[in-house]
Short mmCIF file of the C-alpha atoms (twelve columns), coordinates in Angstrom:
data_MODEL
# 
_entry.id   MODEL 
# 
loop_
_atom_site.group_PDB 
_atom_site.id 
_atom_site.type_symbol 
_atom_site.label_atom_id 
_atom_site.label_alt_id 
_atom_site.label_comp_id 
_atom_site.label_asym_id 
_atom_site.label_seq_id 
_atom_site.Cartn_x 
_atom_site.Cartn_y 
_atom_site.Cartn_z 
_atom_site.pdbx_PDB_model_num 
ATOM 1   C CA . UNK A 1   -35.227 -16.850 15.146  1 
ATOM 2   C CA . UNK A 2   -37.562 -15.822 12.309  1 
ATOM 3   C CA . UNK A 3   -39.172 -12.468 15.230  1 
ATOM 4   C CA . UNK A 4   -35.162 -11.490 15.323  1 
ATOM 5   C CA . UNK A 5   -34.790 -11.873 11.865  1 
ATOM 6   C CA . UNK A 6   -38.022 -9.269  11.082  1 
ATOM 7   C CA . UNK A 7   -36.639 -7.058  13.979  1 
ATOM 8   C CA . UNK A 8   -33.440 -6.930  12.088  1 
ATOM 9   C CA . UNK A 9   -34.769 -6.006  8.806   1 
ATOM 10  C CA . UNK A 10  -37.089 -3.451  10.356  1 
ATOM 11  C CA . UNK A 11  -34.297 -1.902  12.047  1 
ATOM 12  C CA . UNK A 12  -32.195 -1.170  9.141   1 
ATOM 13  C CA . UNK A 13  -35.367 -0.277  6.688   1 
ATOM 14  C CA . UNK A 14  -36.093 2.705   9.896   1 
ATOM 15  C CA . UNK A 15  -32.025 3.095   9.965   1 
ATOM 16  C CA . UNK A 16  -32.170 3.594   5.545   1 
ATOM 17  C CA . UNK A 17  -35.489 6.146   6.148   1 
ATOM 18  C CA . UNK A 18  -33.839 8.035   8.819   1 
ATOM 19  C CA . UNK A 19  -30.578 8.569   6.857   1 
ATOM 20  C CA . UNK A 20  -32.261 9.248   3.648   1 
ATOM 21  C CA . UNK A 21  -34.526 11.933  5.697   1 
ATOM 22  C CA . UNK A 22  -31.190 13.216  6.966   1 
ATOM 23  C CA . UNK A 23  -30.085 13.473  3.430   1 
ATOM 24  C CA . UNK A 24  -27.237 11.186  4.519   1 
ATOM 25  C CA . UNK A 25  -27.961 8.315   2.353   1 
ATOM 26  C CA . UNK A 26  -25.395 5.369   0.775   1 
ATOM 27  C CA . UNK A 27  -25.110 5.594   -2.617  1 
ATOM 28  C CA . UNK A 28  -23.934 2.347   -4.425  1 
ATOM 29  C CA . UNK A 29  -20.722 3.233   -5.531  1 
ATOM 30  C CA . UNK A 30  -19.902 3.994   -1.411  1 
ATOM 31  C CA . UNK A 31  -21.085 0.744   -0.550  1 
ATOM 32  C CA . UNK A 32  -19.475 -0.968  -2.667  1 
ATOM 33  C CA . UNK A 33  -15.590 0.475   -1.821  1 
ATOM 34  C CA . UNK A 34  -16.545 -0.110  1.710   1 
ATOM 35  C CA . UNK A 35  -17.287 -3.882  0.854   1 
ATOM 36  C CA . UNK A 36  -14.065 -4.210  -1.424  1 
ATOM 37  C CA . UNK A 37  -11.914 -6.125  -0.206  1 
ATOM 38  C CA . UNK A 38  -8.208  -4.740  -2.080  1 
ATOM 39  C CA . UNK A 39  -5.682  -7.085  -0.298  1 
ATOM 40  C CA . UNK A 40  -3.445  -9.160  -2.555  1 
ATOM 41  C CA . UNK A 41  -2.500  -12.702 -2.458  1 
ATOM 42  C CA . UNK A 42  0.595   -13.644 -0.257  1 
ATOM 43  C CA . UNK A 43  3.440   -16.107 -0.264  1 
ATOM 44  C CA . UNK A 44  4.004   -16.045 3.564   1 
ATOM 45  C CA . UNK A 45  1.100   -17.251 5.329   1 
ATOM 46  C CA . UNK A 46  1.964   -14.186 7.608   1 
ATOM 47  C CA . UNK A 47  -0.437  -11.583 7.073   1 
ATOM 48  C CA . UNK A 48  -0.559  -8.302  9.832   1 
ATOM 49  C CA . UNK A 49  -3.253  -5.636  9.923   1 
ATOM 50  C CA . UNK A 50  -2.638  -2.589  11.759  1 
ATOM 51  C CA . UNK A 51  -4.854  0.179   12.231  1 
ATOM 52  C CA . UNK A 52  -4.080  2.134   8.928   1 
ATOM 53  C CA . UNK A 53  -2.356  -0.395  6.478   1 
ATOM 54  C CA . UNK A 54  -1.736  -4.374  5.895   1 
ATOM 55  C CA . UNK A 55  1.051   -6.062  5.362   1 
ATOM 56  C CA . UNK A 56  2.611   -9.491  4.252   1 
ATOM 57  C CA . UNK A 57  5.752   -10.004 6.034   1 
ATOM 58  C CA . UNK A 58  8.025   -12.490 4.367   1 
ATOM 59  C CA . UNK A 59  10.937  -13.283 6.979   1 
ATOM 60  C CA . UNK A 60  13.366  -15.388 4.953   1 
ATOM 61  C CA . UNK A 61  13.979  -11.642 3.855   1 
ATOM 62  C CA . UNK A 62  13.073  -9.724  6.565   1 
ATOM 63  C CA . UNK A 63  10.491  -7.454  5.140   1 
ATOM 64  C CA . UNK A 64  7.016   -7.139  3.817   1 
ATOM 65  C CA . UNK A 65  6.535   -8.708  0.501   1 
ATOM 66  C CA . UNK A 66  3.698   -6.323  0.424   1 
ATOM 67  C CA . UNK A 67  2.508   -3.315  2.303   1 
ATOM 68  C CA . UNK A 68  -1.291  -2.301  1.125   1 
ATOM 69  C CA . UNK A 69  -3.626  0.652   2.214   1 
ATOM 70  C CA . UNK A 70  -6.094  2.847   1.600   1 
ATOM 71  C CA . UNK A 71  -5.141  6.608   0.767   1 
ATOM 72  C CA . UNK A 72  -7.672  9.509   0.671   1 
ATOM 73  C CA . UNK A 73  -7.487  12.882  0.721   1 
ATOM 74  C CA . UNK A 74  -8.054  13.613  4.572   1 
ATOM 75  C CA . UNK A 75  -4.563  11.337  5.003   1 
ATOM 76  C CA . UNK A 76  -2.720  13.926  3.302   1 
ATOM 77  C CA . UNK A 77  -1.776  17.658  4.955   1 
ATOM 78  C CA . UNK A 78  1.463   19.551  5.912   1 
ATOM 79  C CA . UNK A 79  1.539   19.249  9.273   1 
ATOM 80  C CA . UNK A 80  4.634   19.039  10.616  1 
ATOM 81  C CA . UNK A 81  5.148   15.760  13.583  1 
ATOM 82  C CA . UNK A 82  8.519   14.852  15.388  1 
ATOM 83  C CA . UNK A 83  9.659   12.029  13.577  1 
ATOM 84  C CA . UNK A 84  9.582   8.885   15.904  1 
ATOM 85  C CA . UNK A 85  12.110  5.890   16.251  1 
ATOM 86  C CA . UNK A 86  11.674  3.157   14.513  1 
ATOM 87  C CA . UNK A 87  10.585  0.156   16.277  1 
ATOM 88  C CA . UNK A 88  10.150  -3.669  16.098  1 
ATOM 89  C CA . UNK A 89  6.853   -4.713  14.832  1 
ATOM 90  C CA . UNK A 90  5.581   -6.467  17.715  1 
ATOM 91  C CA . UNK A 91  2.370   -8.266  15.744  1 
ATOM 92  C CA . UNK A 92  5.004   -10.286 13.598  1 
ATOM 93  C CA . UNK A 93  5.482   -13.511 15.149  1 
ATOM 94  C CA . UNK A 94  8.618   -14.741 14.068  1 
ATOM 95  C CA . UNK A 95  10.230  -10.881 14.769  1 
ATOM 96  C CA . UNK A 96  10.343  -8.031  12.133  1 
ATOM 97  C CA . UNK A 97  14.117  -6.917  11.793  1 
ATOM 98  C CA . UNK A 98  15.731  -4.598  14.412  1 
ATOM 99  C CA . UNK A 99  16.378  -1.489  12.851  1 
ATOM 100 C CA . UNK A 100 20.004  -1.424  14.233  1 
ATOM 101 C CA . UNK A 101 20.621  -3.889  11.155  1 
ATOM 102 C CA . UNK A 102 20.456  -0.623  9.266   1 
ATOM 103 C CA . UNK A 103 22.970  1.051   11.011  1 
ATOM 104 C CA . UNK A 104 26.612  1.861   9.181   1 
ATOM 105 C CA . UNK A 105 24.683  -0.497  6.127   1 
ATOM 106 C CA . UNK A 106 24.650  2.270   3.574   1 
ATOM 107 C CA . UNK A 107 20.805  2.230   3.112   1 
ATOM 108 C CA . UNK A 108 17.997  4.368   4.316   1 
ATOM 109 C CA . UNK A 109 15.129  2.761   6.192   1 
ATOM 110 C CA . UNK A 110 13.200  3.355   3.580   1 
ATOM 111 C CA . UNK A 111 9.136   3.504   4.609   1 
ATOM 112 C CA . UNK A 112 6.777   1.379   2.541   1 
ATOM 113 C CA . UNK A 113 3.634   2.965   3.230   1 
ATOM 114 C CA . UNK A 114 5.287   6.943   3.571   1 
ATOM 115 C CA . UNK A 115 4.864   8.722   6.997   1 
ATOM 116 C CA . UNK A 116 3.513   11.221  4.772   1 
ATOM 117 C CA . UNK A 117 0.560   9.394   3.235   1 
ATOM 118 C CA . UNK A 118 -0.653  9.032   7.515   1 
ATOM 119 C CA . UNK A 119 -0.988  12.700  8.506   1 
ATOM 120 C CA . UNK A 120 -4.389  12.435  9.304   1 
ATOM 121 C CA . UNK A 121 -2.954  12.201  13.083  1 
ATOM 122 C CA . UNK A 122 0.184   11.533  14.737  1 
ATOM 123 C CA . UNK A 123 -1.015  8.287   15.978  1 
ATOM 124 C CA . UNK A 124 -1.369  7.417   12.589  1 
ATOM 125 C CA . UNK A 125 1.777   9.052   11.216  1 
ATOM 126 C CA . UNK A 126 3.214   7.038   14.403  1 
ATOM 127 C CA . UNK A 127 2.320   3.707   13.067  1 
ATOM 128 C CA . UNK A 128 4.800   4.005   9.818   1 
ATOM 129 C CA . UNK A 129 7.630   3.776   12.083  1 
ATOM 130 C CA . UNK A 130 7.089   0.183   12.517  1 
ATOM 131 C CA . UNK A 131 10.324  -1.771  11.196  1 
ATOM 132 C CA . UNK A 132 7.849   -4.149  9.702   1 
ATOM 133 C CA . UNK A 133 6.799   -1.195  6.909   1 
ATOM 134 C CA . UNK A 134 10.494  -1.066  5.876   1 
ATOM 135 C CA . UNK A 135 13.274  -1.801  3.237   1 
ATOM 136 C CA . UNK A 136 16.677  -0.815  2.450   1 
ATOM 137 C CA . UNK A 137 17.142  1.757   0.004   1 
ATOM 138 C CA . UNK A 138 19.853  3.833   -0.905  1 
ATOM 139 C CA . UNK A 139 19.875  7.426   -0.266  1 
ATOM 140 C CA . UNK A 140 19.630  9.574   -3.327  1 
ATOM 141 C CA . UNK A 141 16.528  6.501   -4.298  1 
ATOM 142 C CA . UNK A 142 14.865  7.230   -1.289  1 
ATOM 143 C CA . UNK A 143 15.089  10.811  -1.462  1 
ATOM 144 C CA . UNK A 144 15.102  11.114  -5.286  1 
ATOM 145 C CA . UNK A 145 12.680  9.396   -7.638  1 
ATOM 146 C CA . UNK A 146 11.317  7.058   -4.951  1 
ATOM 147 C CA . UNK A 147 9.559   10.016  -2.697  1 
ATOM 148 C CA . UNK A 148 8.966   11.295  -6.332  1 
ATOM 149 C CA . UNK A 149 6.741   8.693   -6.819  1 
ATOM 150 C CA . UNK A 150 5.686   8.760   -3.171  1 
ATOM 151 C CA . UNK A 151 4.470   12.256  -4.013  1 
ATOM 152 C CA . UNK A 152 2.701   11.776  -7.521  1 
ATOM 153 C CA . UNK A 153 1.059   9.037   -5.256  1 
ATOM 154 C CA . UNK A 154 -0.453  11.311  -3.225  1 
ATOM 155 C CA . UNK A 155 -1.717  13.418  -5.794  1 
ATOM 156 C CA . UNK A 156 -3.598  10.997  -7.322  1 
ATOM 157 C CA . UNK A 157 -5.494  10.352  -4.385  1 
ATOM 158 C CA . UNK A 158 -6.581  13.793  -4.307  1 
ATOM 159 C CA . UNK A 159 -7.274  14.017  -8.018  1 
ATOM 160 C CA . UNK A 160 -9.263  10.514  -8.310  1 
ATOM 161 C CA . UNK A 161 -11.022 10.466  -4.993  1 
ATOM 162 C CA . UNK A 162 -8.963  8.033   -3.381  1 
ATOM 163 C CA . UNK A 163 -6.977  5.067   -4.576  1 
ATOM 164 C CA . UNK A 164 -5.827  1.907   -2.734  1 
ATOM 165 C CA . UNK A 165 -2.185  1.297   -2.661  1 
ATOM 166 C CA . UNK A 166 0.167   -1.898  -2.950  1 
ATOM 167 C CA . UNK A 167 4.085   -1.542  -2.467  1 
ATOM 168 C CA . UNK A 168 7.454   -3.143  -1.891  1 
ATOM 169 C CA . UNK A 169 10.485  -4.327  -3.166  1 
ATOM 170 C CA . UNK A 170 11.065  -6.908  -5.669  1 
ATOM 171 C CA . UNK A 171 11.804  -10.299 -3.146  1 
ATOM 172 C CA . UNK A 172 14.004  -12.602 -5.020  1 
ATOM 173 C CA . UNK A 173 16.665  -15.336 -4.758  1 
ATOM 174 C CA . UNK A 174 20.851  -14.143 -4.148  1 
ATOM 175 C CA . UNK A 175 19.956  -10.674 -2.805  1 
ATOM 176 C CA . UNK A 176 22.502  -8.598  -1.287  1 
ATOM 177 C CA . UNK A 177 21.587  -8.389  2.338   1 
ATOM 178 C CA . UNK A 178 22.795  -5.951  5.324   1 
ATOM 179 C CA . UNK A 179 23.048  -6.337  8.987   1 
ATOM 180 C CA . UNK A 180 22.976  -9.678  11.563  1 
ATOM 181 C CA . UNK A 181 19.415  -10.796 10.372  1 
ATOM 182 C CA . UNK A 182 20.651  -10.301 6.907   1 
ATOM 183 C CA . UNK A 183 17.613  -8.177  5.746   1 
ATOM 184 C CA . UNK A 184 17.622  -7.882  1.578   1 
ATOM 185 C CA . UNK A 185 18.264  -5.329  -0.496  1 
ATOM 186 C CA . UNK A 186 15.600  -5.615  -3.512  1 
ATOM 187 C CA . UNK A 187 17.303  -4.255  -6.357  1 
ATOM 188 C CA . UNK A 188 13.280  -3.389  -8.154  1 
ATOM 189 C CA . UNK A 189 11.012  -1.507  -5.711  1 
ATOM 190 C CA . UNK A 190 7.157   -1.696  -7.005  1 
ATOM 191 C CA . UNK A 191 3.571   -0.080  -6.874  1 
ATOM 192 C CA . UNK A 192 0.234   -0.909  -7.927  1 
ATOM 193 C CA . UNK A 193 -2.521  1.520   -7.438  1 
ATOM 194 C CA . UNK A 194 -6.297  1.409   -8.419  1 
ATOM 195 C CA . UNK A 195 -8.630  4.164   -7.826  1 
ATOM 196 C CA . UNK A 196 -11.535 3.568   -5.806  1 
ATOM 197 C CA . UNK A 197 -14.135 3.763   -8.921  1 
ATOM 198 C CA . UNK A 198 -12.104 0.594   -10.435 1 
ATOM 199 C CA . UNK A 199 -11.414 2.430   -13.887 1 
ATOM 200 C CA . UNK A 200 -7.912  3.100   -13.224 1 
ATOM 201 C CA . UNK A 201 -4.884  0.738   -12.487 1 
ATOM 202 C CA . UNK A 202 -1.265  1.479   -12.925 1 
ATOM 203 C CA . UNK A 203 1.576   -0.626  -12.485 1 
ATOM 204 C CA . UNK A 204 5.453   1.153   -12.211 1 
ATOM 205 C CA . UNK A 205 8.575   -1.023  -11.552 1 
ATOM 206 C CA . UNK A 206 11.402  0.720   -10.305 1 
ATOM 207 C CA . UNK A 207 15.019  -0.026  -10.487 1 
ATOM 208 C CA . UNK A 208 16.741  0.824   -6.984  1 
ATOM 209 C CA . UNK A 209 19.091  3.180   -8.391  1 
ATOM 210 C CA . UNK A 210 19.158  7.106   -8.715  1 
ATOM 211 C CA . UNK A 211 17.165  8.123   -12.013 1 
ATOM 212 C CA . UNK A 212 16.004  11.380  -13.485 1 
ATOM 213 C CA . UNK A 213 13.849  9.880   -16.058 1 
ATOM 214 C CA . UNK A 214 10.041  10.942  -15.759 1 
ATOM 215 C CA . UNK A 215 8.011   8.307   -13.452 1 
ATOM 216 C CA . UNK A 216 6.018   7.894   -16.858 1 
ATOM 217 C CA . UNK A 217 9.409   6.025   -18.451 1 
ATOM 218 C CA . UNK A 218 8.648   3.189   -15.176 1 
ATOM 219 C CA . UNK A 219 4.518   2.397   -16.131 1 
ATOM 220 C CA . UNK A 220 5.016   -1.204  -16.632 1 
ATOM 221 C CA . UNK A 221 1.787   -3.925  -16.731 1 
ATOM 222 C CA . UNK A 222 0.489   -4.562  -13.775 1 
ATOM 223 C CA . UNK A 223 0.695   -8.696  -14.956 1 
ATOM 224 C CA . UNK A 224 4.318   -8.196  -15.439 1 
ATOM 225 C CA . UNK A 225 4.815   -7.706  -11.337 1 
ATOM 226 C CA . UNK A 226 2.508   -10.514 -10.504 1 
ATOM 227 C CA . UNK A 227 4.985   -12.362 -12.733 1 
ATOM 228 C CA . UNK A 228 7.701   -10.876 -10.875 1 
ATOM 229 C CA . UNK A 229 6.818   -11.081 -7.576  1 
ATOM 230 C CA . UNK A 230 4.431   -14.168 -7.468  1 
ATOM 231 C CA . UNK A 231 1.557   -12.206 -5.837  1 
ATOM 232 C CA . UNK A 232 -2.226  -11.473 -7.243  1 
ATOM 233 C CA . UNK A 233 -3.317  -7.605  -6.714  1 
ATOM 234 C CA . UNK A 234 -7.045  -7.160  -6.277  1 
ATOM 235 C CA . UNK A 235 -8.148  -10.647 -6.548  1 
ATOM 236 C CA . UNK A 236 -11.689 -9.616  -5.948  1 
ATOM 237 C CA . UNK A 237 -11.857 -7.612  -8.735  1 
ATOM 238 C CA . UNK A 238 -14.017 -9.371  -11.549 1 
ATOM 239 C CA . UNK A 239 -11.871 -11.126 -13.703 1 
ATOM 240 C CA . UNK A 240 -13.066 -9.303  -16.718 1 
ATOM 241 C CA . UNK A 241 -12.538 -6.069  -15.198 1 
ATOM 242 C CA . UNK A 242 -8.807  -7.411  -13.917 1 
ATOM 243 C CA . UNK A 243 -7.711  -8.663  -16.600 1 
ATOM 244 C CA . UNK A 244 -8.473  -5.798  -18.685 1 
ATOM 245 C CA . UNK A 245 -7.128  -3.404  -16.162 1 
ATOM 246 C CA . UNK A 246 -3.931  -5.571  -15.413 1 
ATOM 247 C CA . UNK A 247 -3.473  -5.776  -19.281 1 
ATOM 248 C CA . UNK A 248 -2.309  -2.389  -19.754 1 
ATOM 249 C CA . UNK A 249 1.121   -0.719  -19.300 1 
ATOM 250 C CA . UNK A 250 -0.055  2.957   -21.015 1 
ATOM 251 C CA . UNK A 251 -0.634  5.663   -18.197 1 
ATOM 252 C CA . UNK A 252 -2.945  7.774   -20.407 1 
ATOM 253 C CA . UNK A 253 -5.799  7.879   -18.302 1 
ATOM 254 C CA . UNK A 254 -3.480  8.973   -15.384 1 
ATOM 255 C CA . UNK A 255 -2.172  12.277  -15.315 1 
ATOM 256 C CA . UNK A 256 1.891   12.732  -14.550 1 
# 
């Protein structure tokens, strides 16, 4: 054990040398995002990882309580892909909803993590269309100040160097639901997003109506969801650091 446990540590101290000869080498701050773990707690003991993003799928509602994921700057491009069907989420065990609950409901199928946040490659673009990674929303919020936000999303991941996301709708009790697995209609949809360096989090609530107002006018705490919702982002944070971070509901350090 102990010859396998030298070999080991000689491999990786030639493997550190090489890359550092290379000029390829780790720095710390790398290391460490690879290491973080950004998943939030769940309520449903029914946790799915796919190849690009997570998700918490609560079924007494029919939809993620959560959808997390990493976004960076190579995710994002204008290519243009034919937009796939939706289909069943075949990783959930008790069944994601069938997407023909949405039909003649008056609601979008609105994405949780955005097709357009996977354009790195169709396959990934693909994935989205998963009925697990959606919620009903109404049109003009889906195509109004919800892709707003979808885009200003986006462009903080360019601007900050990457940020990990968290999103969904509000689950509650005595939702309006739609279709013959009566799927819910959250009337709050959410995100929390932290860059990658850990100096930025930002919390925005959003009522699932039509709005005009600035995204600023929606910055809520980021404690105020967990309140809402039941769930804790970035556990593995330090608690210092989270609590500080969680504190806030002022978006000055972001730019709108």
């Amino acid at each position: 054990m102990r010859f396998y446990k030298l070999l080991l540590i000689n491999l990786l101290i030639v493997s550190f040398v090489s890359c550092k000869k290379m000029g390829n080498t780790i720095d710390a701050d790398t290391v460490e995002a690879i290491d973080f773990n950004y998943l939030p707690t769940n309520t449903t003991n029914a946790v799915y990882k796919h190849k690009t993003y997570t998700l918490s799928y609560a079924e007494e509602y029919e939809q993620a309580e959560w959808v997390a994921y990493e976004l960076d700057e190579d995710d994002i491009n204008y290519t243009t892909y034919d937009r796939p069907f939706f289909e069943v989420d075949d990783e959930v065990i008790t069944g994601s909803a069938h997407w023909k609950n949405y039909k003649n409901s008056g609601y979008n199928k609105g994405h949780l993590c955005p097709a357009g946040d996977r354009k790195k490659n169709f396959n990934e673009y693909e994935e989205t269309f998963l009925t697990s990674n959606i919620s009903p929303q109404t049109y003009n919020f889906n195509s109004g100040i919800w892709n707003r936000l979808e885009q200003k999303v986006r462009y903080w991941a360019q601007r900050y160097d990457g940020i990990y996301v968290v999103t969904a709708g509000v689950l509650e009790d005595d939702l309006k639901t739609i279709g013959y697995e009566h799927v819910a209609v959250p009337k709050y949809f959410y995100k929390v997003v932290l860059t990658k360096d850990k100096k930025r989090m930002i919390g925005l609530l959003v009522p699932h109506k039509d709005s005009e107002k600035s995204l600023y006018s929606f910055v809520v705490s980021v404690d105020s969801i967990e309140k809402m919702t039941g769930i804790d982002f970035f556990p593995e944070l330090e608690d210092e650091l989270e609590n500080e971070l969680e504190s806030q509901s002022n978006a000055k350090s972001w730019k709108f």
